[in-house]
N, CA, C, O and CB atoms as a CASP TS submission, in Angstrom:
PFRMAT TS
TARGET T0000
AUTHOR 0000-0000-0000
METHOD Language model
MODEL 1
PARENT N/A
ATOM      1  N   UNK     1     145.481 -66.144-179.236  1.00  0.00           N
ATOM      2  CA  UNK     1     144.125 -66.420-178.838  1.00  0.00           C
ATOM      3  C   UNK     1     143.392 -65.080-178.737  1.00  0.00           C
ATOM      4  O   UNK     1     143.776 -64.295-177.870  1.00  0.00           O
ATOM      5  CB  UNK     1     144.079 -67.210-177.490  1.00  0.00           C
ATOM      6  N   UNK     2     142.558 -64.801-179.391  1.00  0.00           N
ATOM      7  CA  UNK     2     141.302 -63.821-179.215  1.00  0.00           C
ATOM      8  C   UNK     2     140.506 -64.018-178.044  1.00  0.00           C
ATOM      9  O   UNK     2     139.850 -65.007-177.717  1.00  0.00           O
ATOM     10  CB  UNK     2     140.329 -63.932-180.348  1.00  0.00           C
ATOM     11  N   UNK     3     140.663 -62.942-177.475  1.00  0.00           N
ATOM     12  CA  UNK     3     139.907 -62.862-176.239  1.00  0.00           C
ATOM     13  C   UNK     3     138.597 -62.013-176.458  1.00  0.00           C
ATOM     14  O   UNK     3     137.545 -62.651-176.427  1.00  0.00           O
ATOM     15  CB  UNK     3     140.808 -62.237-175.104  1.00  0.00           C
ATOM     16  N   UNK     4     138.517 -60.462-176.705  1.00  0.00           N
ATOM     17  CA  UNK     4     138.234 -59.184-176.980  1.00  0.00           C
ATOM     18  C   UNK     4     138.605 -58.711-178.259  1.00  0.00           C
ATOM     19  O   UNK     4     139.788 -58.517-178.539  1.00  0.00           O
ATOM     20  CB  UNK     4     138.751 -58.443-176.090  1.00  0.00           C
ATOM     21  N   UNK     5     137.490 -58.470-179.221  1.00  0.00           N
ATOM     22  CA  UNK     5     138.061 -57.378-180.001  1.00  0.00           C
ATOM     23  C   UNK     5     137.175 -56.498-180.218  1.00  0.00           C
ATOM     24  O   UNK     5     136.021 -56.730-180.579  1.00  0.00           O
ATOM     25  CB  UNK     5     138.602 -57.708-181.183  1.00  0.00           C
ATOM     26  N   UNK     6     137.812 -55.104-179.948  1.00  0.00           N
ATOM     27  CA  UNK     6     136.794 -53.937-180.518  1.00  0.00           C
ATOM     28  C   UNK     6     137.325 -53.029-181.335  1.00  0.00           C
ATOM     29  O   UNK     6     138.541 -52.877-181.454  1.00  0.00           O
ATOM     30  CB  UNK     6     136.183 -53.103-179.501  1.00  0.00           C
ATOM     31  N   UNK     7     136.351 -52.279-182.033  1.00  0.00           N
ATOM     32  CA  UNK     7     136.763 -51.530-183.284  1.00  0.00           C
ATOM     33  C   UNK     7     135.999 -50.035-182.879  1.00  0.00           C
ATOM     34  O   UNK     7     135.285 -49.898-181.886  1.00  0.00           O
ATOM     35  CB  UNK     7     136.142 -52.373-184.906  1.00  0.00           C
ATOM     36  N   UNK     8     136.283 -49.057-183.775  1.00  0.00           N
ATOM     37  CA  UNK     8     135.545 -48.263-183.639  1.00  0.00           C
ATOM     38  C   UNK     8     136.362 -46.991-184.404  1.00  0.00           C
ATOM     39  O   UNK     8     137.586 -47.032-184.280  1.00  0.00           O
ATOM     40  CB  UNK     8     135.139 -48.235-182.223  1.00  0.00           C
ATOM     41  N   UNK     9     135.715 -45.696-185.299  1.00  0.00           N
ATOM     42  CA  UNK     9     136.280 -44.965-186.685  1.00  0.00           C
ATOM     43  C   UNK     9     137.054 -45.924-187.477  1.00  0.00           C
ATOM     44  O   UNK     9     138.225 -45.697-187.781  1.00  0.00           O
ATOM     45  CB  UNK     9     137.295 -43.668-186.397  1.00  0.00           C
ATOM     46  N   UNK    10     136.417 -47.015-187.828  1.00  0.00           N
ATOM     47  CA  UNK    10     136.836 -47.686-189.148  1.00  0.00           C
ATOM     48  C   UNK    10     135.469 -47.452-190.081  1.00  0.00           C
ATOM     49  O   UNK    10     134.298 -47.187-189.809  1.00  0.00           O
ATOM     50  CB  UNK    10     137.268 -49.473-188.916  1.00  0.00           C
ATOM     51  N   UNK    11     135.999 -47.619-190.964  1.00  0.00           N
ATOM     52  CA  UNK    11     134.803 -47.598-192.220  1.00  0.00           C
ATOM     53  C   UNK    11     133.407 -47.013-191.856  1.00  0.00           C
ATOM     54  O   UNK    11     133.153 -45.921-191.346  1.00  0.00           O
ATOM     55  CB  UNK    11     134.446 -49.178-192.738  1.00  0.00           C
ATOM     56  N   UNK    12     132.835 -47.688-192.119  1.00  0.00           N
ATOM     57  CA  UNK    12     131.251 -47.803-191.465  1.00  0.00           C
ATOM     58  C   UNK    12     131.038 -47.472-189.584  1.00  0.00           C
ATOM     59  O   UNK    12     130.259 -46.770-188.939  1.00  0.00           O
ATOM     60  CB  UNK    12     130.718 -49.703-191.791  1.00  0.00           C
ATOM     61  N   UNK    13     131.952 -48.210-189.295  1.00  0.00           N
ATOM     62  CA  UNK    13     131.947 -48.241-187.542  1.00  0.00           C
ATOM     63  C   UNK    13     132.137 -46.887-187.234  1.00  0.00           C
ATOM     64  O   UNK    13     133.208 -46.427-187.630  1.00  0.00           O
ATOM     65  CB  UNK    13     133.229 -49.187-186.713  1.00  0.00           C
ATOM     66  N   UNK    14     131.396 -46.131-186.640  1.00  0.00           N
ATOM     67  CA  UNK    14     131.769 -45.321-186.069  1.00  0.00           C
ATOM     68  C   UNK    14     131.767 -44.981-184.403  1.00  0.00           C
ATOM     69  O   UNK    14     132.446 -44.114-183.853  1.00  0.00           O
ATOM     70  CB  UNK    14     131.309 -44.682-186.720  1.00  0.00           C
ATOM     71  N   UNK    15     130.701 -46.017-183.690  1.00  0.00           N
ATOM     72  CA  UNK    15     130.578 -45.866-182.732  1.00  0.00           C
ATOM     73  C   UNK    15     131.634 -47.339-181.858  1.00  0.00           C
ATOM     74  O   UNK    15     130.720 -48.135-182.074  1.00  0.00           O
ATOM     75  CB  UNK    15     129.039 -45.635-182.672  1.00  0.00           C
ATOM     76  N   UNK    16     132.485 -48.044-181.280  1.00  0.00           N
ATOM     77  CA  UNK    16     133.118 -48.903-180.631  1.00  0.00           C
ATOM     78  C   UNK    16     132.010 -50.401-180.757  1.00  0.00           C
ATOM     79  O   UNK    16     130.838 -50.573-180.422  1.00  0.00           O
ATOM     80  CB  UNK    16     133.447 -48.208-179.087  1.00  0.00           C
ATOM     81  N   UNK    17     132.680 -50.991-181.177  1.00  0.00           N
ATOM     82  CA  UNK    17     131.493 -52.007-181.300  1.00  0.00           C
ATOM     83  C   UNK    17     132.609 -53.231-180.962  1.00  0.00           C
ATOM     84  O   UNK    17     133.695 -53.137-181.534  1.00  0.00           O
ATOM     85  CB  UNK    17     130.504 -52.076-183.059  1.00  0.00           C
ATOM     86  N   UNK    18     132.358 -54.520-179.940  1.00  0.00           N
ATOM     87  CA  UNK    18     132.727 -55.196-179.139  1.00  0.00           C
ATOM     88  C   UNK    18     132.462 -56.731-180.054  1.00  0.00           C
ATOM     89  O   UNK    18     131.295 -57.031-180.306  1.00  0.00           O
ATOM     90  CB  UNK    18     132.003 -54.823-177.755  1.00  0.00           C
ATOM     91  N   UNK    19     133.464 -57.547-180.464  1.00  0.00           N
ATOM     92  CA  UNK    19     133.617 -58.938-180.217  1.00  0.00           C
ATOM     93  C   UNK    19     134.038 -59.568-178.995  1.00  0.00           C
ATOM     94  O   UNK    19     135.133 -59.176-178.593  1.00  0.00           O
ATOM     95  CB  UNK    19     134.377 -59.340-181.021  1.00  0.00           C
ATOM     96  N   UNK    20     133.303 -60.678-178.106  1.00  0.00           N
ATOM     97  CA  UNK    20     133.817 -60.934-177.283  1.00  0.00           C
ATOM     98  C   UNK    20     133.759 -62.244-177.465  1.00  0.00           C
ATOM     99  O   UNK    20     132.830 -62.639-178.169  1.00  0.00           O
ATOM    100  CB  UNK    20     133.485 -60.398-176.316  1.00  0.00           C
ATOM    101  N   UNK    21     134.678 -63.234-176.917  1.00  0.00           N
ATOM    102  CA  UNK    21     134.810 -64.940-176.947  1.00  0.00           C
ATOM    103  C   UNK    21     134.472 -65.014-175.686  1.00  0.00           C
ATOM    104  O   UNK    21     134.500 -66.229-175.490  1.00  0.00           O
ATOM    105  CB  UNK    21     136.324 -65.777-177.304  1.00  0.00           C
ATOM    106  N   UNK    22     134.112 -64.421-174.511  1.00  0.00           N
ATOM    107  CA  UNK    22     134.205 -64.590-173.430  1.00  0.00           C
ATOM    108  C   UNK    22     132.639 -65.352-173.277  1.00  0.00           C
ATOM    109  O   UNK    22     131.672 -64.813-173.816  1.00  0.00           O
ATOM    110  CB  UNK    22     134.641 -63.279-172.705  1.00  0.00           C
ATOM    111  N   UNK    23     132.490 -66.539-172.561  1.00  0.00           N
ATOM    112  CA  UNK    23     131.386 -67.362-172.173  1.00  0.00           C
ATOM    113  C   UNK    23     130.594 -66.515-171.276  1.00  0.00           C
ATOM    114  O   UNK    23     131.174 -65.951-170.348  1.00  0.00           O
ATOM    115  CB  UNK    23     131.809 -68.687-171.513  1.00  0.00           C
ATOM    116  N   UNK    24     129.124 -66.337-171.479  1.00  0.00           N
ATOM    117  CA  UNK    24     128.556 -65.620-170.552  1.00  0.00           C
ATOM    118  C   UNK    24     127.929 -66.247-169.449  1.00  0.00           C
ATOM    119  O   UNK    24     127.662 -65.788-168.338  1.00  0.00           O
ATOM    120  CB  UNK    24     127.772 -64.901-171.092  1.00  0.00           C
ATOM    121  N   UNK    25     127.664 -67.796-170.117  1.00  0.00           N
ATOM    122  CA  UNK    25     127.289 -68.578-169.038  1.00  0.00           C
ATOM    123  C   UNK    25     128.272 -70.079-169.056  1.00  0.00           C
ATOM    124  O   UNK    25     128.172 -71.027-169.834  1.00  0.00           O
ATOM    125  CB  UNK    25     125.591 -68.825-169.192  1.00  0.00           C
ATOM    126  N   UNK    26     129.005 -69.932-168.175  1.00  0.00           N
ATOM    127  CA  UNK    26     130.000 -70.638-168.213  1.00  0.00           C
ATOM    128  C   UNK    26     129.807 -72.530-167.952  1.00  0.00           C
ATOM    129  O   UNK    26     130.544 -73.479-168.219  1.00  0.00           O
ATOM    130  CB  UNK    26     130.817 -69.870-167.200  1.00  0.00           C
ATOM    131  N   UNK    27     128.560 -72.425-167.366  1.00  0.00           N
ATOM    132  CA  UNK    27     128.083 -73.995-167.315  1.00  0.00           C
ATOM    133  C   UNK    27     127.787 -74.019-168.918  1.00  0.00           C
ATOM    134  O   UNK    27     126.818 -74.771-168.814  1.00  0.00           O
ATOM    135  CB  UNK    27     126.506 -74.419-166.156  1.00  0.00           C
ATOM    136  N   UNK    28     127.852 -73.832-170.014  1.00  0.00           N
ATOM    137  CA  UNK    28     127.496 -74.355-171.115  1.00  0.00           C
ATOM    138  C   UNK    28     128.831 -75.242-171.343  1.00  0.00           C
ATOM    139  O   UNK    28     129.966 -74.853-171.067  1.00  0.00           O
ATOM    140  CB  UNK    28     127.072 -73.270-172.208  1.00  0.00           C
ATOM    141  N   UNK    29     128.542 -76.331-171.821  1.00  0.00           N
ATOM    142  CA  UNK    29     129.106 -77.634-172.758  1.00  0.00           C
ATOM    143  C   UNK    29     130.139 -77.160-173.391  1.00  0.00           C
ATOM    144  O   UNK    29     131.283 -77.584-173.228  1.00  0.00           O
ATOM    145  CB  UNK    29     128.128 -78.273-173.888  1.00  0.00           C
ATOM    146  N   UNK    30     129.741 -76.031-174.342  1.00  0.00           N
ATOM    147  CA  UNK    30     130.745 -75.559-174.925  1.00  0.00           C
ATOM    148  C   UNK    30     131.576 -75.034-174.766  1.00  0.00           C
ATOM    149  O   UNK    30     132.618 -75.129-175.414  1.00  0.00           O
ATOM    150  CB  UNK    30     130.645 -75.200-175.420  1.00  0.00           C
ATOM    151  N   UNK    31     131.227 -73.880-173.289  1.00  0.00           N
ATOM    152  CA  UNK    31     132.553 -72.848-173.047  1.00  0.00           C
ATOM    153  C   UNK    31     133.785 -73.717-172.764  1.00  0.00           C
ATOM    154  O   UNK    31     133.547 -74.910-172.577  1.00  0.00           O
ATOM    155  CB  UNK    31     132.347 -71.747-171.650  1.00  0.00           C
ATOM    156  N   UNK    32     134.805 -73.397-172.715  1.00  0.00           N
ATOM    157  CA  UNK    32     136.015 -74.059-172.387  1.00  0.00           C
ATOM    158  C   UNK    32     136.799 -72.827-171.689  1.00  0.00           C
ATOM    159  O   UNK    32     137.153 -71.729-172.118  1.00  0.00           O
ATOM    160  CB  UNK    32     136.783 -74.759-173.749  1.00  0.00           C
ATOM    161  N   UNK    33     136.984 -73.801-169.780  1.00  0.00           N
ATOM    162  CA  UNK    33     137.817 -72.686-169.278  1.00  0.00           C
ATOM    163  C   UNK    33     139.340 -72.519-169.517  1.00  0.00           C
ATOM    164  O   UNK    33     140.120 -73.394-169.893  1.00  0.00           O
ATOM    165  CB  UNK    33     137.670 -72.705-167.954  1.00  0.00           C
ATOM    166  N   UNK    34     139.545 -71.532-169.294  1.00  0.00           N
ATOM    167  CA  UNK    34     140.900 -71.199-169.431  1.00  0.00           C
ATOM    168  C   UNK    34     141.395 -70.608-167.922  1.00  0.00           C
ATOM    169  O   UNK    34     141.107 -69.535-167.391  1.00  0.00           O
ATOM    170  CB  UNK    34     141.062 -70.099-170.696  1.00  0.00           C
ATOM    171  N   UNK    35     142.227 -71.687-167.445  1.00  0.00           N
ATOM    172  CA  UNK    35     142.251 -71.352-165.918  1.00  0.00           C
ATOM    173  C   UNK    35     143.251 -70.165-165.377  1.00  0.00           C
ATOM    174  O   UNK    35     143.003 -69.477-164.387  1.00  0.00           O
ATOM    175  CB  UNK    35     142.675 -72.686-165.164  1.00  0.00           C
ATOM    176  N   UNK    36     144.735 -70.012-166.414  1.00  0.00           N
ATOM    177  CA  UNK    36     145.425 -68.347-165.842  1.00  0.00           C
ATOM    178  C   UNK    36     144.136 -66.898-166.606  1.00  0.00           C
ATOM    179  O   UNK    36     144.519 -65.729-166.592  1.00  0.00           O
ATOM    180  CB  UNK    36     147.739 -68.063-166.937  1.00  0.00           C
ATOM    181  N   UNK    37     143.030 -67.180-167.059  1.00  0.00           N
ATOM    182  CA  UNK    37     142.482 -65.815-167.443  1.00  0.00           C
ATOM    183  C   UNK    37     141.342 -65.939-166.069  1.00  0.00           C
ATOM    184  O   UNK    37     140.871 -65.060-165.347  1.00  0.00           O
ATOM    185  CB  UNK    37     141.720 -65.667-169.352  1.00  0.00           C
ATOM    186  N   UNK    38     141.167 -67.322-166.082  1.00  0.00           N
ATOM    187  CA  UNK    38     139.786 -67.209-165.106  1.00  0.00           C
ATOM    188  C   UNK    38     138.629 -66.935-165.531  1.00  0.00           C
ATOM    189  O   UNK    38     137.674 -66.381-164.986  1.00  0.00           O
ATOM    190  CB  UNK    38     139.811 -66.294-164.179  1.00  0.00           C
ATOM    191  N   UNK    39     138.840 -67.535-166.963  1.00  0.00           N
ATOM    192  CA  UNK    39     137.120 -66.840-167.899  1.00  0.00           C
ATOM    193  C   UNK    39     137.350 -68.286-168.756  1.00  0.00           C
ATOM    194  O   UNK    39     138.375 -68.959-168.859  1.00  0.00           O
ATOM    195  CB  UNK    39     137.156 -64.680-169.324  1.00  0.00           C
ATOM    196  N   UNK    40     135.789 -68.538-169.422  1.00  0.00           N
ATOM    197  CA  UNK    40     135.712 -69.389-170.214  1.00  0.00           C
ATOM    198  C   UNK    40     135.261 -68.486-171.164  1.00  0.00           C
ATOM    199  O   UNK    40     134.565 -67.480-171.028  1.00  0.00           O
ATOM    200  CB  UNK    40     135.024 -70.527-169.885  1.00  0.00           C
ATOM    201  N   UNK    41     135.999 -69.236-172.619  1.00  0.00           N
ATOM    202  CA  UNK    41     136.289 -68.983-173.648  1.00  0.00           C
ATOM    203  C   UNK    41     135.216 -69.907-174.734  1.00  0.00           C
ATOM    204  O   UNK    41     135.060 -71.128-174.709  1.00  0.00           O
ATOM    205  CB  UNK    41     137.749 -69.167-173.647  1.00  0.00           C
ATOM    206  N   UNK    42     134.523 -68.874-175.709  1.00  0.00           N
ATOM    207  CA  UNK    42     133.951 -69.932-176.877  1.00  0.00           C
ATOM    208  C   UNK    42     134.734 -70.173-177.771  1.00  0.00           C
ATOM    209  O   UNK    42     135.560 -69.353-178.173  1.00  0.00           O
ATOM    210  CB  UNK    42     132.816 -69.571-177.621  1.00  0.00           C
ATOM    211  N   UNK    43     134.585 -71.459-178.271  1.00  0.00           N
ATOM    212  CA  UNK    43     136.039 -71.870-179.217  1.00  0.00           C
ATOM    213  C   UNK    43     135.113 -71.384-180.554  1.00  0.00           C
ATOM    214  O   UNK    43     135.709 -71.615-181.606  1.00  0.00           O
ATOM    215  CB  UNK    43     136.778 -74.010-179.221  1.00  0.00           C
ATOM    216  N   UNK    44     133.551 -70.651-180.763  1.00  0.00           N
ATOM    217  CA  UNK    44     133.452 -70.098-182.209  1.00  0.00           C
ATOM    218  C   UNK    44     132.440 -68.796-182.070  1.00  0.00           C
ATOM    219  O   UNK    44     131.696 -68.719-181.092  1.00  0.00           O
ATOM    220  CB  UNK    44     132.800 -71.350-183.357  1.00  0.00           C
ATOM    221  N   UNK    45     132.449 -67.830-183.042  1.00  0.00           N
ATOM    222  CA  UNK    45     131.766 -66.286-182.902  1.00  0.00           C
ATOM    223  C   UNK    45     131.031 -66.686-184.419  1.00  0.00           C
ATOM    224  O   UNK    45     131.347 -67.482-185.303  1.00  0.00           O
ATOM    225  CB  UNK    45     133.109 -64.529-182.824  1.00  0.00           C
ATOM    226  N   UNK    46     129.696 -65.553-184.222  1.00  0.00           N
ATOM    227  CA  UNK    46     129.546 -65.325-185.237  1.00  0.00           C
ATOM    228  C   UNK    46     129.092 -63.864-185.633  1.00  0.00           C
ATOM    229  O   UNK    46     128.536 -63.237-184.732  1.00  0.00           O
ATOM    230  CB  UNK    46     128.895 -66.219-185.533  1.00  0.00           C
ATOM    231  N   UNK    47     129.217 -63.358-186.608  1.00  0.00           N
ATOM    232  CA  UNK    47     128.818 -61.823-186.704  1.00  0.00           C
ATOM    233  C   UNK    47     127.472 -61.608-187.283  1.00  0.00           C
ATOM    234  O   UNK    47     127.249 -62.694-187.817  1.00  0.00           O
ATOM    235  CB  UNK    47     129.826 -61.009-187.598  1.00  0.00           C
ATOM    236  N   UNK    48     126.811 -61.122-187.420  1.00  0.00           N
ATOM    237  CA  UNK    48     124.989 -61.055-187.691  1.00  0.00           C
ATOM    238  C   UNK    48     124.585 -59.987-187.590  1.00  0.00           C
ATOM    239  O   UNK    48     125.331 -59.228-186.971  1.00  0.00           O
ATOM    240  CB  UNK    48     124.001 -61.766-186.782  1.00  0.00           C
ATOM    241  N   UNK    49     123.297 -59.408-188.103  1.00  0.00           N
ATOM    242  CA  UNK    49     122.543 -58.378-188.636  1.00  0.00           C
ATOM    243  C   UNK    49     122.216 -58.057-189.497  1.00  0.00           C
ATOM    244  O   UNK    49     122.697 -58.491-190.544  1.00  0.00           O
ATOM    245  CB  UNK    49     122.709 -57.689-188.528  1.00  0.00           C
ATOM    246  N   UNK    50     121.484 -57.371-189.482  1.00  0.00           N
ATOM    247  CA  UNK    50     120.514 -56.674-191.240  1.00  0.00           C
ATOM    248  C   UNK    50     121.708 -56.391-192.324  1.00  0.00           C
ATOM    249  O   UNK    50     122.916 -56.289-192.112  1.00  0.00           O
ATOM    250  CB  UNK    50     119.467 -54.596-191.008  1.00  0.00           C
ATOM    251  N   UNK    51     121.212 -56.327-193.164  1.00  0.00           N
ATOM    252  CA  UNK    51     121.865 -55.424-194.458  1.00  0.00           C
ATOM    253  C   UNK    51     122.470 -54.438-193.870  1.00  0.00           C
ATOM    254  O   UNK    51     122.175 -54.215-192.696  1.00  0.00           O
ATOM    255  CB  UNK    51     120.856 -54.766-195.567  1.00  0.00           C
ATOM    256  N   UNK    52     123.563 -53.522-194.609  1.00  0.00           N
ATOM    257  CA  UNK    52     124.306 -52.783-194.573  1.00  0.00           C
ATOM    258  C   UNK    52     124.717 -52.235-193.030  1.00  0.00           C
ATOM    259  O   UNK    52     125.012 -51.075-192.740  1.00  0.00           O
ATOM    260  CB  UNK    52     123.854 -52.000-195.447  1.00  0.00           C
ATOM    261  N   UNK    53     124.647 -53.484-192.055  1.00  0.00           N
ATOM    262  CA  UNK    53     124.684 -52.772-190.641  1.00  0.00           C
ATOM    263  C   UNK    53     125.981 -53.102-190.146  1.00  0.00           C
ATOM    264  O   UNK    53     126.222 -53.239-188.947  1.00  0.00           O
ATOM    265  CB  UNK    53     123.526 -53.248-189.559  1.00  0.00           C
ATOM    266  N   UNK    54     127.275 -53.302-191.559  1.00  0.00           N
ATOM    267  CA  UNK    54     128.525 -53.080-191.024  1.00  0.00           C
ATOM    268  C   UNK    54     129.134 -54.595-190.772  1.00  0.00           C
ATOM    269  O   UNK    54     130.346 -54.603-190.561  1.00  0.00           O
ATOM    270  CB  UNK    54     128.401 -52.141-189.674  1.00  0.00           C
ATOM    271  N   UNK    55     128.430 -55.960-190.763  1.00  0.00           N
ATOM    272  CA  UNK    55     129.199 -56.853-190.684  1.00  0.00           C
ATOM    273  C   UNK    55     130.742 -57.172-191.617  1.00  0.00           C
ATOM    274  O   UNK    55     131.818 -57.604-191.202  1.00  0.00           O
ATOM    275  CB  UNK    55     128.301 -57.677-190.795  1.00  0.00           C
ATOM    276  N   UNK    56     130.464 -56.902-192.534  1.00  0.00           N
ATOM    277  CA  UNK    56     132.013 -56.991-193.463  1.00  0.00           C
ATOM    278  C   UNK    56     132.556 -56.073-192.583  1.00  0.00           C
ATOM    279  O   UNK    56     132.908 -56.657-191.558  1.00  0.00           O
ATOM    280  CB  UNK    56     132.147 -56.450-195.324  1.00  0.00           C
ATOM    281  N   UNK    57     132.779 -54.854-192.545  1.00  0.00           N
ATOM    282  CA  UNK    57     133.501 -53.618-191.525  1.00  0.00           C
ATOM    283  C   UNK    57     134.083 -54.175-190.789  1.00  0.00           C
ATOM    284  O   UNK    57     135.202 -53.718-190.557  1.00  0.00           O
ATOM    285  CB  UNK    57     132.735 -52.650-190.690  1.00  0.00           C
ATOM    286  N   UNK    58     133.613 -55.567-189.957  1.00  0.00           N
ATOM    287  CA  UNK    58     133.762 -55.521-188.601  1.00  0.00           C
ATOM    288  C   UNK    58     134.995 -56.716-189.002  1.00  0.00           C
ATOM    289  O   UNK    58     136.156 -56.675-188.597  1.00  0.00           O
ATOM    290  CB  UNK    58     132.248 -55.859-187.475  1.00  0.00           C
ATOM    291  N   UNK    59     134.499 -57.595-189.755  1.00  0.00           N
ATOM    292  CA  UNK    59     135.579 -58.858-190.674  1.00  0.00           C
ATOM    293  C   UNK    59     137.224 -58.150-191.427  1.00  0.00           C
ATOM    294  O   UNK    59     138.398 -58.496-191.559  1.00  0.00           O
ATOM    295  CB  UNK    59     134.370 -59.553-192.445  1.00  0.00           C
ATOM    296  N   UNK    60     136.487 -57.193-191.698  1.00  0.00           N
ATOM    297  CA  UNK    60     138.097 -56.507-192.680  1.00  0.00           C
ATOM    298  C   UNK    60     138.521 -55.852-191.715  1.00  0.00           C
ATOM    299  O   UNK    60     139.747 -55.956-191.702  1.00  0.00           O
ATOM    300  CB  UNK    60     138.022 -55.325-194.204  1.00  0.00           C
ATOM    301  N   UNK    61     138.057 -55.053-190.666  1.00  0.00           N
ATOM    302  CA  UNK    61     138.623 -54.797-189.199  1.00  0.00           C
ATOM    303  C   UNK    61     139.931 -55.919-188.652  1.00  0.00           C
ATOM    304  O   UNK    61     141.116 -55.646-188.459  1.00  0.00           O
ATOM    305  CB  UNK    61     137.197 -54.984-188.096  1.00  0.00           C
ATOM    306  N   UNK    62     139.238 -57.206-188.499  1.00  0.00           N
ATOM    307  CA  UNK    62     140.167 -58.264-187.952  1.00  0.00           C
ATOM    308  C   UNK    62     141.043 -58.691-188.904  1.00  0.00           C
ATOM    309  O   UNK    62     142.089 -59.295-188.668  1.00  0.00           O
ATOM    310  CB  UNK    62     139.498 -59.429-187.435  1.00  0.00           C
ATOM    311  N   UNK    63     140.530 -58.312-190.227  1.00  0.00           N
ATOM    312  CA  UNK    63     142.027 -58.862-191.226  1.00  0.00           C
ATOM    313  C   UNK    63     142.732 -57.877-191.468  1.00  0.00           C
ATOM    314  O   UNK    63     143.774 -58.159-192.059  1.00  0.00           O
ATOM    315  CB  UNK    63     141.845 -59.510-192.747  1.00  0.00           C
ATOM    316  N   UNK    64     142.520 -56.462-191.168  1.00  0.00           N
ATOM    317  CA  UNK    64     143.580 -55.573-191.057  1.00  0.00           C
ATOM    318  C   UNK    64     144.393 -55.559-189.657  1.00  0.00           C
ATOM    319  O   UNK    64     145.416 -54.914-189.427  1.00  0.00           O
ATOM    320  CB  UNK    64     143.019 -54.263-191.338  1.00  0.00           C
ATOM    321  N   UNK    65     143.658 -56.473-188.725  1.00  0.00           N
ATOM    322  CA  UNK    65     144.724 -56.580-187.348  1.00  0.00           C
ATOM    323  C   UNK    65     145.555 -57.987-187.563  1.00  0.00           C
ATOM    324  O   UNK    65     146.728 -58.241-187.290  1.00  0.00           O
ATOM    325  CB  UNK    65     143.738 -56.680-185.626  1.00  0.00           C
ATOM    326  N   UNK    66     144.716 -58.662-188.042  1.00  0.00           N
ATOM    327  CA  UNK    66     145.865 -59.979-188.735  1.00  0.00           C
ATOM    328  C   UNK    66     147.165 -59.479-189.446  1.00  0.00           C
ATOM    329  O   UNK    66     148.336 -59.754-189.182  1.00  0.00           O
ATOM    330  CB  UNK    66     145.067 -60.948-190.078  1.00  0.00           C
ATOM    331  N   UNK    67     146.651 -58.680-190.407  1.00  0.00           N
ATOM    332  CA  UNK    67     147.949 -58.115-191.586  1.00  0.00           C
ATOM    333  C   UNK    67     148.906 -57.091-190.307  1.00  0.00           C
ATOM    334  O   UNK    67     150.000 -56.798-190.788  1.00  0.00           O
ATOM    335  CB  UNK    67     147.045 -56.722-193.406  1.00  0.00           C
ATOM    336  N   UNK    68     148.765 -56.644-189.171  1.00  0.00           N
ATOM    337  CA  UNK    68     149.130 -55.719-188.584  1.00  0.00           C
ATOM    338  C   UNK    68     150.209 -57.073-187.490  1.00  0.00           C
ATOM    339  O   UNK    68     151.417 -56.844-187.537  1.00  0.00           O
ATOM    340  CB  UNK    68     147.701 -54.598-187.972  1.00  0.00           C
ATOM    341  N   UNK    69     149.949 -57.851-186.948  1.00  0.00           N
ATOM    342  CA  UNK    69     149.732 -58.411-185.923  1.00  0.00           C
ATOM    343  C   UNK    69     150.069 -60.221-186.539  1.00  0.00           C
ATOM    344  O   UNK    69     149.491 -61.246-186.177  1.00  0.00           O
ATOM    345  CB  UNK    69     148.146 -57.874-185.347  1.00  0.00           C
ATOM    346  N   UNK    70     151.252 -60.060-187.603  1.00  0.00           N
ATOM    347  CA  UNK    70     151.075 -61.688-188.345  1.00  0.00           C
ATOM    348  C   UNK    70     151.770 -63.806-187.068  1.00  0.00           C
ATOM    349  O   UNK    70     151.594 -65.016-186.927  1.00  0.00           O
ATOM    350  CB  UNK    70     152.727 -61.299-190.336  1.00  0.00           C
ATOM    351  N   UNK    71     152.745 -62.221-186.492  1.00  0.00           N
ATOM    352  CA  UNK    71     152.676 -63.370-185.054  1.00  0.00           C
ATOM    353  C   UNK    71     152.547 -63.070-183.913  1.00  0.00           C
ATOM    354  O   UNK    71     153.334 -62.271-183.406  1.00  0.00           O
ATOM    355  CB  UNK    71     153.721 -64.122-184.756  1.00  0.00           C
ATOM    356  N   UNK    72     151.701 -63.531-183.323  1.00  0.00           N
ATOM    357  CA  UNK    72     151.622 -63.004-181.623  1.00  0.00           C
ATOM    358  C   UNK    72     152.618 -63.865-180.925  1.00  0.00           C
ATOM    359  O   UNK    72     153.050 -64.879-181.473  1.00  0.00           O
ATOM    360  CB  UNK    72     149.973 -63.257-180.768  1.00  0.00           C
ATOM    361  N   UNK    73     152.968 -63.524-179.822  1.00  0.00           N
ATOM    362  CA  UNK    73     153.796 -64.332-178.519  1.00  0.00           C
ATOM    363  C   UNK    73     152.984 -64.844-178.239  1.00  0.00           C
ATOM    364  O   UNK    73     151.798 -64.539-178.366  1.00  0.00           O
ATOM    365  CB  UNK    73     154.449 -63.763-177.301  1.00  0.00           C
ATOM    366  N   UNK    74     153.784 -66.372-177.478  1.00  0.00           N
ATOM    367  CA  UNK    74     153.115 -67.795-177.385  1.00  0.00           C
ATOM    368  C   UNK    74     152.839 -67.202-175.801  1.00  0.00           C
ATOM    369  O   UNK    74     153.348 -66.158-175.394  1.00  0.00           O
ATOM    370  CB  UNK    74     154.230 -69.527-177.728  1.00  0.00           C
ATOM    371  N   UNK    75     152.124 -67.887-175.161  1.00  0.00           N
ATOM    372  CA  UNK    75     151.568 -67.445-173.658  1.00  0.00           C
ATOM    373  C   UNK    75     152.880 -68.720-172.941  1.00  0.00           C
ATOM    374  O   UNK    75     152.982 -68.883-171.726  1.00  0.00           O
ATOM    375  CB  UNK    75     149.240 -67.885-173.268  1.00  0.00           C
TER
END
């Protein structure tokens, strides 16, 4: 489960730049809690911005932690 992901000196990225699943407002419909983290979780992300402002970067980021990372431990 993705909780957090941040990147930062990859490609394009140079400054730490933050994915988070974490619900900011947790009365929404959608969040779904997760009661041993104590945070609600969005079950979807999306990445966005202008032209060349690094969204692929941030995608081949997470598929180079996939290829790194092919099974995690079950909780």
């Amino acid at each position: 489960m993705l909780i957090r992901f941040e990147v930062a000196n990859f490609r394009s990225i140079l400054t730490p730049v933050e994915l988070s699943m974490v619900a900011v407002d947790r009365d929404r419909q959608e969040a779904r809690p997760v009661a041993n983290l104590g945070e609600s979780l969005l079950p979807v992300a999306a990445v966005f911005g202008p032209n060349a402002s690094g969204k692929s970067n941030v995608v081949a980021a997470l598929a180079w932690l996939q290829m790194l990372a092919p099974e995690s431990p079950s909780a």
